[in-house]
C-alpha positions as CSV (number, residue, x, y, z in Angstrom):
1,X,-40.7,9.3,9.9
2,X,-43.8,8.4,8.6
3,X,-44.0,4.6,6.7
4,X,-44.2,6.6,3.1
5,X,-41.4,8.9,3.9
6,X,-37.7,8.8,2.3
7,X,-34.7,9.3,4.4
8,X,-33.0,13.1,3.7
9,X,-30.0,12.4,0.8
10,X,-27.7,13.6,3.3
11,X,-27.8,11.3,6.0
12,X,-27.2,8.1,3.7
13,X,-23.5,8.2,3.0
14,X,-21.8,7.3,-0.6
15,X,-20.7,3.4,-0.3
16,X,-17.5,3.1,-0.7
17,X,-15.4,0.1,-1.2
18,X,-11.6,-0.9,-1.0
19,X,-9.6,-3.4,-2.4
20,X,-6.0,-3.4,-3.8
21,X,-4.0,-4.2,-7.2
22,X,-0.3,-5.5,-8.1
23,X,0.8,-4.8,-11.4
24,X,4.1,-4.5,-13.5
25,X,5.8,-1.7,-13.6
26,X,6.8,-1.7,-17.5
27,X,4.3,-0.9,-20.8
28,X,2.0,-3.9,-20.2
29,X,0.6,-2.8,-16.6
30,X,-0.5,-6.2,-16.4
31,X,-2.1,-7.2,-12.7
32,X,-0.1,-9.7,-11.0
33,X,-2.5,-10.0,-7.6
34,X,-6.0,-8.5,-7.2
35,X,-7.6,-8.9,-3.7
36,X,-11.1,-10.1,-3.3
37,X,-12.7,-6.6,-2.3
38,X,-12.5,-6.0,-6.3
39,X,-15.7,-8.0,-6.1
40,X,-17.9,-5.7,-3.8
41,X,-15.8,-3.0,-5.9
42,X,-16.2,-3.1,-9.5
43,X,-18.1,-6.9,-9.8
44,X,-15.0,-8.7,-11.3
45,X,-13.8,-11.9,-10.1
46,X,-10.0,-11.4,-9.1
47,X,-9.7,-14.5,-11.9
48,X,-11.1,-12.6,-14.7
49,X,-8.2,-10.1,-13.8
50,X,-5.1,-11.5,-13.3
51,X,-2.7,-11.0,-16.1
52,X,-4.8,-8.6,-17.5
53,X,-4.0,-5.3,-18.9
54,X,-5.3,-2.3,-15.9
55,X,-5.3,0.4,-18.9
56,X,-8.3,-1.6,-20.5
57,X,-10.2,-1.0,-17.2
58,X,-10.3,2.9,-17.7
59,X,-13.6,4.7,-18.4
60,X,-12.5,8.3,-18.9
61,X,-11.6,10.7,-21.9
62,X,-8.2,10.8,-21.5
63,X,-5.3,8.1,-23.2
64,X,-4.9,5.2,-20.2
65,X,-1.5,5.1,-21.4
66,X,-0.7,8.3,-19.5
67,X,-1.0,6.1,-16.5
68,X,2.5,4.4,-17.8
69,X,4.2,8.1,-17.4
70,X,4.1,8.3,-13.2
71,X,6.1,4.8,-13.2
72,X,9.1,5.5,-16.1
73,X,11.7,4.1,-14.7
74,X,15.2,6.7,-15.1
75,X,17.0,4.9,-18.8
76,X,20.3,4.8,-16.7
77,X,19.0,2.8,-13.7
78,X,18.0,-1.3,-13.9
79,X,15.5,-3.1,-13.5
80,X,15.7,-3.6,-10.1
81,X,17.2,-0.1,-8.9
82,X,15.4,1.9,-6.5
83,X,14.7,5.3,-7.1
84,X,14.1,6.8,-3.7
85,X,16.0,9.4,-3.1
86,X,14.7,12.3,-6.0
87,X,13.1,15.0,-4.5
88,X,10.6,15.3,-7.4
89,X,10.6,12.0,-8.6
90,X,7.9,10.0,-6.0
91,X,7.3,6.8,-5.2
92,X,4.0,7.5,-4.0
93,X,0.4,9.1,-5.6
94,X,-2.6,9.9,-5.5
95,X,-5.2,10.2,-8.2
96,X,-9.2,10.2,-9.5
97,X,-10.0,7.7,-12.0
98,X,-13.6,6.3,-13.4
99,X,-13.2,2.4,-13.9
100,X,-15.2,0.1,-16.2
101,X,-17.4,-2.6,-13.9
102,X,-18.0,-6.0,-14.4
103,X,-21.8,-4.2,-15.8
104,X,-19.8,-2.3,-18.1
105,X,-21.2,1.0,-15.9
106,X,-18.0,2.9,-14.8
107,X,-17.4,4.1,-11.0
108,X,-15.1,6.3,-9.6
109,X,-12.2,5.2,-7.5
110,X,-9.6,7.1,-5.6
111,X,-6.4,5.3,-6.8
112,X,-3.3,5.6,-3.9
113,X,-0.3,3.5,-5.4
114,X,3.2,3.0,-4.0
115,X,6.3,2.1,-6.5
116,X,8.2,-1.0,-5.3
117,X,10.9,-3.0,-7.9
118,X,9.5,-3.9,-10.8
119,X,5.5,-4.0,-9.2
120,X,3.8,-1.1,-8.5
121,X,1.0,-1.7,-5.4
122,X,-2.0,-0.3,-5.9
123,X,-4.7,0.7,-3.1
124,X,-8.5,1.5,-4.7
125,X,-11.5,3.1,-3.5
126,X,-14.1,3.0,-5.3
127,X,-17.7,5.1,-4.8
128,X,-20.2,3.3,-7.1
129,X,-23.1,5.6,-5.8
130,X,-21.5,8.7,-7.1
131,X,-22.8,9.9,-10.9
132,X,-20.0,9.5,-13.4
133,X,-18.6,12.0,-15.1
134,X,-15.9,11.6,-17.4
135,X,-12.3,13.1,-16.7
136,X,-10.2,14.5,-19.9
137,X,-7.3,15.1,-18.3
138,X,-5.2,12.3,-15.8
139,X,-4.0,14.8,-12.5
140,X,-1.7,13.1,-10.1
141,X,-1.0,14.6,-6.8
142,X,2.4,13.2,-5.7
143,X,2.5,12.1,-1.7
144,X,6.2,12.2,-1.1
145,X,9.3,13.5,-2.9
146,X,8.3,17.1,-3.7
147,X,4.8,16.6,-3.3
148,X,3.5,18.8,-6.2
149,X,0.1,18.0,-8.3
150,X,1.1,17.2,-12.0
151,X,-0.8,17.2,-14.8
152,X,0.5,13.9,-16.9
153,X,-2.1,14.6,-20.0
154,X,-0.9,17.8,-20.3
155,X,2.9,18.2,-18.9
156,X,3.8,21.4,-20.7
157,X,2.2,23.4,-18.0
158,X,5.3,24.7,-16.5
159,X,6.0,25.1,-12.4
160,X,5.3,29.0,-12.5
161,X,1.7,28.6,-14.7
162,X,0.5,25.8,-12.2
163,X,1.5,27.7,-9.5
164,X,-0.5,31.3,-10.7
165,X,-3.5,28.7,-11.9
166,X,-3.6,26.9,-8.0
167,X,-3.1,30.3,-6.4
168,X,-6.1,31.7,-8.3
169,X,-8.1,28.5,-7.0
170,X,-10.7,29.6,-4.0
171,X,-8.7,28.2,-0.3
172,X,-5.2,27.8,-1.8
173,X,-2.5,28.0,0.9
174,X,0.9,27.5,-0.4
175,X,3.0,24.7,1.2
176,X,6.9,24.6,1.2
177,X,7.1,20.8,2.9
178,X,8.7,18.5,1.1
179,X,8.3,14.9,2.1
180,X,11.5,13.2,2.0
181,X,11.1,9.9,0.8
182,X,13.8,7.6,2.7
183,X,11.9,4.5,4.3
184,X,12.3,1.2,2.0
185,X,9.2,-0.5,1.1
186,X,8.5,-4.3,0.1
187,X,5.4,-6.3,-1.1
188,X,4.9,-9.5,0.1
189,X,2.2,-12.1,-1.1
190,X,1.5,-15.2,1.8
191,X,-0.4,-18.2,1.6
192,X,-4.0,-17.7,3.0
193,X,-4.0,-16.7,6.5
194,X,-6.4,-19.9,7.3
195,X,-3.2,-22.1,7.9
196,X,-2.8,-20.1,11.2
197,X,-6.5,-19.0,11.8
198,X,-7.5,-22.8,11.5
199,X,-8.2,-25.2,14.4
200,X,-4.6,-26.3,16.4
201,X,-5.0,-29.7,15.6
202,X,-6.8,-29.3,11.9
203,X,-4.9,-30.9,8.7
204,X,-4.4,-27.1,7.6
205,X,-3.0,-25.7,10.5
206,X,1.0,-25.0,10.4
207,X,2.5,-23.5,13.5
208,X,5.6,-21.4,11.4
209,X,1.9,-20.0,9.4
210,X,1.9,-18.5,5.5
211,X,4.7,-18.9,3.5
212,X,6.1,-16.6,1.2
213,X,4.9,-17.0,-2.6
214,X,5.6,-13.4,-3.7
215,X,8.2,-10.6,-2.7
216,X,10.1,-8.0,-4.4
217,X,13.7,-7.2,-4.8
218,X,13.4,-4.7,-2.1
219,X,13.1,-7.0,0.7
220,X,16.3,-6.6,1.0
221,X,15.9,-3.0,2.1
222,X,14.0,-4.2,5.0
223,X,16.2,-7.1,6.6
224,X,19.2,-9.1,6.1
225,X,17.6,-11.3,3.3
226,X,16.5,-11.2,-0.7
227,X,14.8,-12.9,-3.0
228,X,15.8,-16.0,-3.1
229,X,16.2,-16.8,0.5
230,X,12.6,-16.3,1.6
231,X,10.7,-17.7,-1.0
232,X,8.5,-20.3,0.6
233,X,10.0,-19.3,4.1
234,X,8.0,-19.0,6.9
235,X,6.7,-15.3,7.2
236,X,5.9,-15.6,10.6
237,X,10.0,-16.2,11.3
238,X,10.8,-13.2,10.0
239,X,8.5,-11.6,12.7
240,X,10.0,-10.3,16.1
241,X,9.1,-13.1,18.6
242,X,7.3,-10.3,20.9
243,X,5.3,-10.0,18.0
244,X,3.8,-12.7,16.7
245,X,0.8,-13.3,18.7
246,X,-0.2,-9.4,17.7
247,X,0.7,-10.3,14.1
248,X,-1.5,-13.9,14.1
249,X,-4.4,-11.9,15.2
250,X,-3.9,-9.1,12.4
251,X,-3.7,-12.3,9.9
252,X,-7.2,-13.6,11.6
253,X,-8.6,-9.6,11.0
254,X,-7.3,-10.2,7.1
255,X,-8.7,-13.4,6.4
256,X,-12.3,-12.3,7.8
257,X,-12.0,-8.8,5.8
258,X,-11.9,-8.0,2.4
259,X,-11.3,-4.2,3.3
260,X,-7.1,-3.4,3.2
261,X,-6.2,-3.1,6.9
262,X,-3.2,-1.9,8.7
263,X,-1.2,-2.4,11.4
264,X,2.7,-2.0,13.0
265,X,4.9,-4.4,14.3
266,X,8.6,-5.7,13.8
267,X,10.6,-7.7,12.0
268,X,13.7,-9.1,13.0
269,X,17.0,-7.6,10.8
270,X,18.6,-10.8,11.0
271,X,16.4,-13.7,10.1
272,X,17.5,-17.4,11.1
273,X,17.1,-18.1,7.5
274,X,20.3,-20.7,7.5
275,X,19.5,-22.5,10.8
276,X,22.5,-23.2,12.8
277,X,24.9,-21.5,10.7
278,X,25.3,-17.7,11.1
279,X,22.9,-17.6,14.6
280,X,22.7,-13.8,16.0
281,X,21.3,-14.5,19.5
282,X,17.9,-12.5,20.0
283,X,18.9,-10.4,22.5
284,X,21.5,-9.0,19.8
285,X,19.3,-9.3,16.8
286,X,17.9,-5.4,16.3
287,X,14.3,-5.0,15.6
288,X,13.0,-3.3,12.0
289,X,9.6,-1.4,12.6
290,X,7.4,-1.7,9.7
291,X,4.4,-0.4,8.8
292,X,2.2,-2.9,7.5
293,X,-1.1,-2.4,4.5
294,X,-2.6,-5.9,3.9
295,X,-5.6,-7.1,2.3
296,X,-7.0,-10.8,1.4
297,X,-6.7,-12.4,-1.8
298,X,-8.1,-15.1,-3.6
299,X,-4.9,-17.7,-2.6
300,X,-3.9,-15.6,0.4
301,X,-2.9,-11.9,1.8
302,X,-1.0,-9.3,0.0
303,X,1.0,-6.9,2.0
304,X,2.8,-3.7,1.7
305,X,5.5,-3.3,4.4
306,X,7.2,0.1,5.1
307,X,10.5,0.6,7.0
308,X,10.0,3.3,9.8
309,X,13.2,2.6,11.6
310,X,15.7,0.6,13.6
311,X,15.8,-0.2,17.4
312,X,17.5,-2.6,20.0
313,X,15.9,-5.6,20.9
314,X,13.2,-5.1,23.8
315,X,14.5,-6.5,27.4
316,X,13.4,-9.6,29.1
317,X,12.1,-9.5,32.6
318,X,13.3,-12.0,35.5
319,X,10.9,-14.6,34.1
320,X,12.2,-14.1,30.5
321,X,9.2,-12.6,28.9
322,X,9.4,-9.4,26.8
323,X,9.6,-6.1,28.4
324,X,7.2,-5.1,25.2
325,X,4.5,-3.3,26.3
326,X,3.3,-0.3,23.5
327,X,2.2,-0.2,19.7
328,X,4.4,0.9,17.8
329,X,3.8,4.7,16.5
330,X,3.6,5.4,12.9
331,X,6.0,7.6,12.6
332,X,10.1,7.8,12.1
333,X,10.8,10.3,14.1
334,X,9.4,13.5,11.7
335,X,6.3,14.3,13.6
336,X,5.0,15.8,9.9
337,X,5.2,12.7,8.0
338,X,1.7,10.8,7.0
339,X,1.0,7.4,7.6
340,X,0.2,4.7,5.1
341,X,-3.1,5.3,6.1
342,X,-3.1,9.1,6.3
343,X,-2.2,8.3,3.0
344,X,-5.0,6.7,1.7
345,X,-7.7,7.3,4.1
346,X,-7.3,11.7,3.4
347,X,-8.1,14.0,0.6
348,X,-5.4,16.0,-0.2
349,X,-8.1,18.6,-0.6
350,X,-9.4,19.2,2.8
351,X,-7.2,17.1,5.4
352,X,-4.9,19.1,8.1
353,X,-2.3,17.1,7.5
354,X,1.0,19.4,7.6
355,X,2.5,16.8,4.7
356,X,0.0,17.9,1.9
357,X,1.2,20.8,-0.6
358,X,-1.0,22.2,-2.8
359,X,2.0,23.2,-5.1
């Protein structure tokens, strides 16, 4: 390539960055946690954010209070109830969206967002090399439950119209799969990850690591705990003792990173939370595989945690140590269901995975 020449369109990728959102689940959708990748994202300081209102942050043609729609909580349930187990009614989506920038230019993001208590988690993508173009109507495809696209702008489009308008649609191949939606899910936000990162003998340096500043109701879901019991306890306890070297080093990828990361290990179900009280010996204390999304924020790490299932505590060898000796797969047991980052990381569009409909 000569010195005057330009490289071909094609070869030069669309940037693309990542970062993730906490906001209420209620008519104020005001953020509770932004991680610092919103910065390389859109330009805003995660500051500037906090307690803001995320419908004031929409660019497109359509009301931002459609948003408020995927998360209406059923009028018979509480505050705090889970709605898991609806077939149609997800806990997980998937959507386009043009956000405003700290420039005031907009950029499209690919919005992935998981309902959890009262918080609704929210993983964004955004491309801010792509041309805008403005979006009139707010499409959702949901990734569990019945896994149907809806059209919140316009909901009068009944099941049988979508269905002749998506089988008139070039590549359509109708789906029967429903994704049953059965694993709990909890969001957790810990001190910064440079208390265990830090130097062993530093003034920062903690060997029980991040406490817990933030968790939802549903933590409950996970282990043998809530609330109130492991606020400002030790995340790190709650860990499977075969796991906490392989969790220390995912902290150190998270504090170095402001991309959202994953990762699998285990939790313990019954956490010494009351020292020396009620005491279930480890090598009765069943394990609790989770699935884990983090990313770094301004005061910490957020993370998402997803129950996958339930096993025995590993066996020790004649020395004592752990009999531990593979990652732990993504899956719980259905072969068919995505991961958290099949999830985010494939368009519904043109991925093979089997847990896509285009219903």
């Amino acid at each position: 390539m000569g010195p005057n020449e330009e490289p071909a369109a094609h070869t030069a990728p669309s940037r693309r960055h990542t970062y993730f959102t906490i906001h209420t689940r209620d008519d104020s959708v005001n953020f509770l946690y932004v991680s610092s990748g919103v910065r390389q994202g859109i330009g805003f300081e995660p500051s500037q954010m906090i307690s803001q209102c995320a419908l004031d942050y929409s660019a497109d043609a359509f009301d931002a209070h459609d948003y408020v729609k995927i998360y209406k909580r059923d009028s018979n349930r509480g505050p705090m109830d889970e709605d898991e187990n609806g077939d149609s009614n997800a806990n997980a989506y998937m959507w386009y969206v043009n956000i405003r920038s700290a420039s005031g230019a907009p950029v499209l993001h690919r919005m992935t967002s998981f309902k959890c208590d009262s918080s609704v988690l929210v993983v964004c993508i955004a491309f801010p090399d792509l041309p805008f173009e403005a979006k009139h109507a707010f499409e959702v495809q949901l990734l569990d439950g019945s896994m149907e696209r809806k059209n919140v702008t316009h909901p009068e489009e009944t099941q049988i119209q979508r269905q002749r308008r998506l089988a008139s649609q070039p590549g359509y191949r109708s789906s029967k799969y429903t994704m049953r939606n059965s694993q709990a899910k909890a969001v957790f936000v810990l001190e910064s990850p440079e208390v265990v990162c830090g130097e062993v003998f530093g003034p920062e340096y903690r060997v029980d690591g991040p406490h817990i500043v933030f968790v939802t109701g549903s933590v409950s879901n996970l282990i043998d705990a809530d609330i109130s019991e492991v606020i400002q306890y030790p995340f790190l306890k709650l860990v499977a003792p075969e796991d906490l070297t392989h969790v220390s080093k995912f902290f150190e990828r998270l504090a170095e990173s402001t991309d959202v990361l994953f990762e699998n290990f285990a939790l313990i179900k019954h956490p010494h939370i009351i020292e020396g009280d009620i005491f279930v010996c480890d090598e009765e204390n069943p394990r609790v595989v989770v699935e884990c999304l983090g990313a770094a924020v301004d005061d910490g790490v957020a993370i998402l945690l997803r129950r996958l299932r339930e096993v025995p505590a590993p066996k020790r060898d004649s020395l004592g140590n752990y009999i531990h000796t593979s990652i732990y797969p993504n899956n719980n047991g259905d072969d068919s269901a995505p991961s958290l980052f099949d999830m985010i990381s494939s368009d519904p569009e043109t991925t093979d995975l089997p847990g896509w409909s285009k219903v």
